[in-house]
C-alpha positions in Angstrom: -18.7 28.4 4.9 -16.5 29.9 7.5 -12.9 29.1 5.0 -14.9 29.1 1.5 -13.7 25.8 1.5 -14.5 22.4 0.4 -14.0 19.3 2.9 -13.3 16.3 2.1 -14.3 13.2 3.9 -12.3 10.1 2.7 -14.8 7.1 3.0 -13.3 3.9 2.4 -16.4 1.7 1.4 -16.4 3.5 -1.5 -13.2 1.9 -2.5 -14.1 -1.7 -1.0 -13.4 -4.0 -4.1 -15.3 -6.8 -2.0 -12.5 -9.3 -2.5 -10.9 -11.0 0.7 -7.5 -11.7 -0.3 -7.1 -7.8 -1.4 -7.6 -6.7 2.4 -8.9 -3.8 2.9 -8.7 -1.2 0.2 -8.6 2.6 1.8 -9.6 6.1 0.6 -7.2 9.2 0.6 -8.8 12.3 0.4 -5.8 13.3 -1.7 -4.7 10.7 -3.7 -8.1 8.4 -4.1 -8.4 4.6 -3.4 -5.4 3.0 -2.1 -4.6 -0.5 -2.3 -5.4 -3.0 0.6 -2.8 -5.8 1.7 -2.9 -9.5 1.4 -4.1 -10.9 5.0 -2.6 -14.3 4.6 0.5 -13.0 3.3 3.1 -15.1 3.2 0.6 -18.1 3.5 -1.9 -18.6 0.7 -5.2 -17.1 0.3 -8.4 -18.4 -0.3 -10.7 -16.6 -2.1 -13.7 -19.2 -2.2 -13.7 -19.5 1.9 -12.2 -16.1 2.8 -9.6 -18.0 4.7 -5.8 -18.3 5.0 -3.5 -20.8 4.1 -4.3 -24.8 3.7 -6.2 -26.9 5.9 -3.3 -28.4 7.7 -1.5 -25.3 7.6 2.6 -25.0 6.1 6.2 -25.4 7.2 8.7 -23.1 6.5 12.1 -24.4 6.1 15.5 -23.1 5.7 18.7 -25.7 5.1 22.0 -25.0 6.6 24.0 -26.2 3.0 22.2 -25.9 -0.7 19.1 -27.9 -1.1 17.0 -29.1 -4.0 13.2 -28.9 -3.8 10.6 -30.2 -5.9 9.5 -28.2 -8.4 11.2 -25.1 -6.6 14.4 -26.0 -7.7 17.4 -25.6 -5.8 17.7 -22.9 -2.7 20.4 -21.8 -0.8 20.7 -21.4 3.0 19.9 -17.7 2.8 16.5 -18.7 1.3 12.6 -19.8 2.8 10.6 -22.3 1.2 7.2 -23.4 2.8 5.0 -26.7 2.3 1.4 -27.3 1.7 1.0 -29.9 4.1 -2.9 -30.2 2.8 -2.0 -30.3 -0.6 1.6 -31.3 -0.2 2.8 -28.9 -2.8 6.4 -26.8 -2.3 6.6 -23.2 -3.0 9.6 -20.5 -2.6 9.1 -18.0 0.1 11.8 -15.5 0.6 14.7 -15.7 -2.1 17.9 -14.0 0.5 19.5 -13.3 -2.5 17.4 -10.8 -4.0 17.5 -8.5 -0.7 21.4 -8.9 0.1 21.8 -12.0 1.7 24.3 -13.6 -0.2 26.9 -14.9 2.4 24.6 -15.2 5.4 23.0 -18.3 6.8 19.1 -18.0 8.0 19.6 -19.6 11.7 16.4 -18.6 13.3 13.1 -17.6 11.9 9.5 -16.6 12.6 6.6 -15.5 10.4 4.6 -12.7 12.0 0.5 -12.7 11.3 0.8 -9.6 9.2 3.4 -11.5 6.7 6.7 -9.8 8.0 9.7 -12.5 8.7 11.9 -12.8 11.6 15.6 -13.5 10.9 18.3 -14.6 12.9 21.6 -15.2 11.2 24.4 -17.2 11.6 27.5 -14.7 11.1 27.5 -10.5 11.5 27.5 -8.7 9.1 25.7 -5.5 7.5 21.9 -6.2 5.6 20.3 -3.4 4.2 22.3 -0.9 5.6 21.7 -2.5 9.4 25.0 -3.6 11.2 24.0 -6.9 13.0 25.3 -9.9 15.2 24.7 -13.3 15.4 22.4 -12.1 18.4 20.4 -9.8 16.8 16.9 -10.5 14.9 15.9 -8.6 11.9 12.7 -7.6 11.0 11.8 -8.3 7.3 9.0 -6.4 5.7 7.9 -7.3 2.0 6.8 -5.8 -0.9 6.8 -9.0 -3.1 8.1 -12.7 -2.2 8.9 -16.0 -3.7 11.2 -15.8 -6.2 11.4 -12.1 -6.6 12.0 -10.9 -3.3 11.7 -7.5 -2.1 11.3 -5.4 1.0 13.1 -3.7 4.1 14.8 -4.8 7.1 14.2 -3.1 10.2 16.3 -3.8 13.5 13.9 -6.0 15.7 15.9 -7.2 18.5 19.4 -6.3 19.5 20.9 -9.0 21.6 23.4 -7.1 23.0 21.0 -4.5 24.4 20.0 -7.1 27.0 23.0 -9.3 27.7 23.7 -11.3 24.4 27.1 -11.1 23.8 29.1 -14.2 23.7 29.4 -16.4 20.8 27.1 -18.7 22.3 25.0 -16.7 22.3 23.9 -16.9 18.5 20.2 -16.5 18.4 19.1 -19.8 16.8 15.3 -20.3 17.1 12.7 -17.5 17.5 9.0 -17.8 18.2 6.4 -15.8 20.0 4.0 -16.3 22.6 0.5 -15.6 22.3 0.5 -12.0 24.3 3.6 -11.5 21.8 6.5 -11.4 23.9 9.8 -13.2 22.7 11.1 -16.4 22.6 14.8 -17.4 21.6 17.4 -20.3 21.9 20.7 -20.3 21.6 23.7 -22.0 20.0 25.3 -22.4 23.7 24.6 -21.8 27.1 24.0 -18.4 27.6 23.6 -15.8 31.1 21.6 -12.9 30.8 19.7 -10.7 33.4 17.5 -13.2 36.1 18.6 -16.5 33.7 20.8 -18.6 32.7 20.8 -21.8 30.7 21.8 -24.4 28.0 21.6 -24.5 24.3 18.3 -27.0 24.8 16.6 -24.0 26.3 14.5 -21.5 25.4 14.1 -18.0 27.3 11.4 -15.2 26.9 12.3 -12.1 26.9 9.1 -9.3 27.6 10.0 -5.8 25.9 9.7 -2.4 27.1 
């Protein structure tokens, strides 16, 4: 009464669809119901159970050369494919190709909960406008995947921030603990601040 005004207050069980694999859809007092996001995304999703993925869970794979894979076809080493280990099915991923990757060699990866990617590559080089090293890990975040890839890299982790700057020191495995702090090995033995170790090794590395 105070403004002669109308307020609007967006309520986003108005725009629930009720369907799991949708996520959860929003309301914008402006613009009206907005879209939710796939919760299982990359991994399959389950309507029937309102779960993610198969019973035994996937792999994702990358190959250092060319590969050909059932039913997928043939994938380069810029490329992800994942498989079903419940229903022992193949299925293509992330296509490198489509987002710029043509050239590089996927050398470390992780998939994050929400459905982003880790990437580690073998070579520097420039991805979506991002100058990288072979010590650096790029975030991925999609918009579609499989075999029409799309998204945007983000800078994740710059190796030589914290002591990564040797050849051997080519970030080629990533993972996560539980509390979400890094984990990386490396190519070759590698010295950075409190550690040093082998290629055989993994190190942690807690962000701040």
């Amino acid at each position: 009464e105070t403004t002669n005004s109308c307020d609007h207050t967006p309520n986003n069980a108005a725009c629930d669809d009720g369907l799991f694999c949708n996520g959860a859809e929003t309301c914008n007092a402006t613009l009206g119901c907005q879209a939710g996001t796939d919760p299982c995304a990359p991994d399959p999703c389950n309507e029937v159970t309102n779960t993610c993925g198969g019973g035994a869970g996937q792999l994702y794979l990358s190959f250092n050369d060319a590969a050909t894979i059932p039913v997928v076809g043939t994938v380069q080493n810029e490329d992800i494919v994942a498989y079903d280990l419940s229903a022992g099915t193949w299925s293509w991923i992330f296509d490198g190709s489509d987002v710029g990757l043509g050239g590089f060699v996927i050398d470390g990866m992780a998939v994050l909960s929400g459905g982003d990617l880790l990437l580690s590559f073998s070579v520097a080089g420039t991805i979506g406008g991002i100058s990288t090293d072979d010590s650096d890990i790029l975030r991925f975040t999609p918009t579609s995947l499989g075999s029409t890839t799309a998204g945007t890299f983000t800078m994740y982790f710059d190796g030589s921030d914290v002591g990564l700057t040797t050849t051997n020191e080519d970030v080629d495995a990533i993972g996560l603990t539980a509390s979400g702090n890094l984990l990386i090995s490396t190519v070759g033995a590698f010295s950075v601040t409190g550690v040093t170790g082998e290629d055989e090794d993994l190190i942690q590395f807690t962000a701040t």
